[in-house]
BALUMVEX-676254 format. One record per residue: residue number from 1; residue in three letters; y, x, z of N, C-alpha, C, CB in turn. Coordinates in steps of 0.1 Angstrom, whole numbers, padded with zeros to 4 digits. Glycine has a CB too. Layout:
! residues N
 kedo guke   npy   npx   npz  capy  capx  capz   cpy   cpx   cpz  cbpy  cbpx  cbpz
  NUM  ALA     Y     X     Z     Y     X     Z     Y     X     Z     Y     X     Z
...
***
This chain:
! residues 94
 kedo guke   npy   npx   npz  capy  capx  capz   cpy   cpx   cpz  cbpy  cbpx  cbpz
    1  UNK -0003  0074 -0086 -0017  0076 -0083 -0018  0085 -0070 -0024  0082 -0095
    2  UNK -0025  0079 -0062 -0028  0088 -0048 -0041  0096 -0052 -0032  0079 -0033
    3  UNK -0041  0113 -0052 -0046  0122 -0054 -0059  0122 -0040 -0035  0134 -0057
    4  UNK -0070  0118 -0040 -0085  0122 -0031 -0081  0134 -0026 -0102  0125 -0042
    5  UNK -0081  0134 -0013 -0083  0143 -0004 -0093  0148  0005 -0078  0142  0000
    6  UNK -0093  0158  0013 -0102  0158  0025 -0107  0147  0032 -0096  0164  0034
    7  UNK -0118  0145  0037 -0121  0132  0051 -0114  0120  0040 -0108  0135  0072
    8  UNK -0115  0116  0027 -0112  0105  0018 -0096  0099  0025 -0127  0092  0019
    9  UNK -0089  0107  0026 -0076  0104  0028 -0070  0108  0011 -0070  0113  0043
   10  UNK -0064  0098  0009 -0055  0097 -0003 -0042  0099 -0003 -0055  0086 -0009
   11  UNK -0034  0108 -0011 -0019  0111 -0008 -0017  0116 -0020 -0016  0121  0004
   12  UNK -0001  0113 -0020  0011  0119 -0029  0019  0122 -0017  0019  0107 -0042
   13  UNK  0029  0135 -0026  0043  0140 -0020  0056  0131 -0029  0043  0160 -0022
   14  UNK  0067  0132 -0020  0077  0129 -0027  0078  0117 -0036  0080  0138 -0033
   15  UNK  0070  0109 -0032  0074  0092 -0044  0088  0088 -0039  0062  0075 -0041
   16  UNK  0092  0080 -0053  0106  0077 -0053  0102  0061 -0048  0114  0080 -0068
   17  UNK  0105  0054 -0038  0100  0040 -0036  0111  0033 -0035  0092  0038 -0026
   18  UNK  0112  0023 -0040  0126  0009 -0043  0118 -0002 -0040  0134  0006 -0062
   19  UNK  0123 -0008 -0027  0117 -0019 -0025  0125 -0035 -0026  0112 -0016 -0012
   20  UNK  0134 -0029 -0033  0142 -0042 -0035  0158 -0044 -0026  0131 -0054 -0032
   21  UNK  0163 -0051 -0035  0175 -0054 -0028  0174 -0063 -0014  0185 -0061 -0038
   22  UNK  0163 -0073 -0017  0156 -0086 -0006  0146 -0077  0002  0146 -0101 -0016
   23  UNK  0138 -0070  0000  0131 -0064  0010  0116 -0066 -0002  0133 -0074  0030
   24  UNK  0118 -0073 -0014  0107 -0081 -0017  0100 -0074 -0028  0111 -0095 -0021
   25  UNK  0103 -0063 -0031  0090 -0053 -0036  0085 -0040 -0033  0090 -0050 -0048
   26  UNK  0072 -0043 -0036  0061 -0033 -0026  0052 -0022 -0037  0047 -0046 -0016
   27  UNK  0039 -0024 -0033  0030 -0019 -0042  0019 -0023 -0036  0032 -0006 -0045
   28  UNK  0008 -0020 -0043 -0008 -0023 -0042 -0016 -0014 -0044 -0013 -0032 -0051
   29  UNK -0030 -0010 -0035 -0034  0000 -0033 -0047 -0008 -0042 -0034  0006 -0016
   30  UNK -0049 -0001 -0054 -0063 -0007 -0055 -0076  0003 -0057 -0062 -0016 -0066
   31  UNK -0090  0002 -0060 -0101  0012 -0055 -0107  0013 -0066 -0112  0008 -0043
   32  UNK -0104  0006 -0076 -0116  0010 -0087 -0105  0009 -0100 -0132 -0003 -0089
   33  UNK -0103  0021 -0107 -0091  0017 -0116 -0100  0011 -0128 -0080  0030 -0120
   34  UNK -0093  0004 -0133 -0097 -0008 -0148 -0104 -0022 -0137 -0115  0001 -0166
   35  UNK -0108 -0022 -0124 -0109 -0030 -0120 -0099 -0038 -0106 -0119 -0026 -0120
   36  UNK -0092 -0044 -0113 -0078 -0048 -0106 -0079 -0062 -0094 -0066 -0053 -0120
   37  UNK -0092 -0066 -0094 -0099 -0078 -0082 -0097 -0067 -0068 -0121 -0083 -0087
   38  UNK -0097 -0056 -0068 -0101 -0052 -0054 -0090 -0045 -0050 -0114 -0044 -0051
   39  UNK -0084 -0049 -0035 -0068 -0042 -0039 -0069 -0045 -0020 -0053 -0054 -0053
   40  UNK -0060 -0034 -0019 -0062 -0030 -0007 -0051 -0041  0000 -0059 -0014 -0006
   41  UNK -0047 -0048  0008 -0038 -0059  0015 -0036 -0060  0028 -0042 -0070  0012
   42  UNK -0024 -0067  0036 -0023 -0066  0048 -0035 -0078  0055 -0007 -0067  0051
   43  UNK -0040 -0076  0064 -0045 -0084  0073 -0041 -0101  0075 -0043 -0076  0084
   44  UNK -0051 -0109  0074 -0042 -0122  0076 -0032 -0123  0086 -0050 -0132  0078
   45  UNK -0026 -0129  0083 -0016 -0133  0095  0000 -0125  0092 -0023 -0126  0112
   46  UNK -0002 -0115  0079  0014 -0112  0078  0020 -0101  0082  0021 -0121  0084
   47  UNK  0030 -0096  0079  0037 -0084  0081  0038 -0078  0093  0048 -0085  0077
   48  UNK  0031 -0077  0105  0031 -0076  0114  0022 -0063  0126  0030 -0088  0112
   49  UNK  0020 -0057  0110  0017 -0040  0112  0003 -0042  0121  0031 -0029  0123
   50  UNK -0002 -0053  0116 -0016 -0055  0121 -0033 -0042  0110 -0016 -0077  0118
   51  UNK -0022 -0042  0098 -0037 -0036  0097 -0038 -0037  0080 -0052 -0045  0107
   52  UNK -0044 -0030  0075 -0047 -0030  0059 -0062 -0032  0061 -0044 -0014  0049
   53  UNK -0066 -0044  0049 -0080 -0049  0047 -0083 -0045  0033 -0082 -0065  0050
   54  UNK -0096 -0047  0027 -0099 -0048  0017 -0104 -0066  0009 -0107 -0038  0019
   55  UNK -0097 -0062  0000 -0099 -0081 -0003 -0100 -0081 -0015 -0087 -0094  0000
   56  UNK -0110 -0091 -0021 -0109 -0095 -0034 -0108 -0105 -0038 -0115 -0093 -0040
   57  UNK -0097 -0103 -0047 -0084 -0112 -0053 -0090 -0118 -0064 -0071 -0104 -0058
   58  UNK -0096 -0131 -0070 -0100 -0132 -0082 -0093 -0149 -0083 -0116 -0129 -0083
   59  UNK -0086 -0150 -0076 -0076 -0162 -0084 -0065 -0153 -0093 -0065 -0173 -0070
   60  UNK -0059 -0164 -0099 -0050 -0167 -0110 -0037 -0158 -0100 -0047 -0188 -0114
   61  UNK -0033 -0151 -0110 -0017 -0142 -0108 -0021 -0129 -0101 -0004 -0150 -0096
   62  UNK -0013 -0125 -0097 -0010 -0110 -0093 -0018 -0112 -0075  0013 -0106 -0092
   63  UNK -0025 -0100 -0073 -0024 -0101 -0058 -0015 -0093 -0051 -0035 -0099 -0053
   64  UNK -0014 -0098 -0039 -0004 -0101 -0027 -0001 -0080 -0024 -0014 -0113 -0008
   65  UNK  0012 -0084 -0025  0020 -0065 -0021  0021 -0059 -0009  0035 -0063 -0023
   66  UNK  0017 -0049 -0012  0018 -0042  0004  0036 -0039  0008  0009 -0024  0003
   67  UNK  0039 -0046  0016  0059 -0047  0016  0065 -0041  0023  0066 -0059  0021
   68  UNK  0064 -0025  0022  0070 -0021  0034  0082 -0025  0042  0070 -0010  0033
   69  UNK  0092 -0030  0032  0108 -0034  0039  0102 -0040  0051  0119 -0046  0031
   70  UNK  0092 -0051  0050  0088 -0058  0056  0089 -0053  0075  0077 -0059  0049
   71  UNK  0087 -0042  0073  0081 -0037  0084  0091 -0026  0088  0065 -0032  0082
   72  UNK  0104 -0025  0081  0113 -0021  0088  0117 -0007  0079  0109 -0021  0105
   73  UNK  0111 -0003  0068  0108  0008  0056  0124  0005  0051  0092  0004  0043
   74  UNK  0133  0015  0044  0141  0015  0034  0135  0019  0026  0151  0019  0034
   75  UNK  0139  0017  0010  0143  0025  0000  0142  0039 -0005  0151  0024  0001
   76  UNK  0132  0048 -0005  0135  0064 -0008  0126  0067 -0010  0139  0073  0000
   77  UNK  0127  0082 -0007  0115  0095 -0014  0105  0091  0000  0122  0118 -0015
   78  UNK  0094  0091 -0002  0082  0096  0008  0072  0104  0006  0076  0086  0012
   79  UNK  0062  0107  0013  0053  0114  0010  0042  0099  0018  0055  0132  0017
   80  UNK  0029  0097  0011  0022  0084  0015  0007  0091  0016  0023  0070  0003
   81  UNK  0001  0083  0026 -0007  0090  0026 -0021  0075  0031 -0002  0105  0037
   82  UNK -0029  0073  0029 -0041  0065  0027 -0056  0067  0032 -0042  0065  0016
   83  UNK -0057  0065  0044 -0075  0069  0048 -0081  0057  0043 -0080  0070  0067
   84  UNK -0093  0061  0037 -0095  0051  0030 -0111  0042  0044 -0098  0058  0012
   85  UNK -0111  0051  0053 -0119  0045  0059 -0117  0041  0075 -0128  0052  0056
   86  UNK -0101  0041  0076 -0096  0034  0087 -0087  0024  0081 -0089  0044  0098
   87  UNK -0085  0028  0070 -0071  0016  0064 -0057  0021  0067 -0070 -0001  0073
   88  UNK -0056  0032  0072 -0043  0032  0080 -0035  0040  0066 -0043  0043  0098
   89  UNK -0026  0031  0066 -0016  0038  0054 -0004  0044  0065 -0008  0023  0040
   90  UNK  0003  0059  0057  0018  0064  0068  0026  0065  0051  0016  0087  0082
   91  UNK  0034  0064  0052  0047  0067  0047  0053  0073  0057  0054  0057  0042
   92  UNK  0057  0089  0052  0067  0095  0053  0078  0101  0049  0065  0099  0056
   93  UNK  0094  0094  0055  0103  0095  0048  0109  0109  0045  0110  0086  0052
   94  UNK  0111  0113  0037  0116  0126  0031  0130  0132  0034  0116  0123  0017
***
């Protein structure tokens, strides 16, 4: 859980993050907890450090992960941090 901050920036210290042996697990930023339709996601078009949107997910299954391997991220401790009114997510590695 990302702890509300100043200027609605959201952050934790020190998460332990495993994104997989494939690159292929992430996590999901979502805005209203018990309500799991609204979940923070990358921009159409794909991994391509274009941008975090807000979308709501109300088909069938899980919605789509935020991937950091994707984008060049390993494996480890970070400190993450979340504006919630530019979108801009940082991970920083530890």
């Amino acid at each position: 859980v990302l702890e509300k901050g100043p200027d609605r920036v959201y952050s934790a210290e020190s998460l332990s993050l495993d994104f997989g042996d494939a690159g292929d697990v992430g996590f999901r930023l979502h805005t209203i907890k018990g309500d799991w339709n609204y979940v923070y996601t990358y921009k159409e078009g794909g991994y391509d450090n274009s941008g975090i949107q807000l979308a709501y997910h109300d088909e069938g299954g899980d919605p789509p992960q935020i991937l950091p391997a994707k984008l060049g991220f390993a494996s480890g401790t970070y400190d993450v941090s979340f504006n919630i009114d530019t979108a801009l997510l940082t991970l920083t590695a530890k």
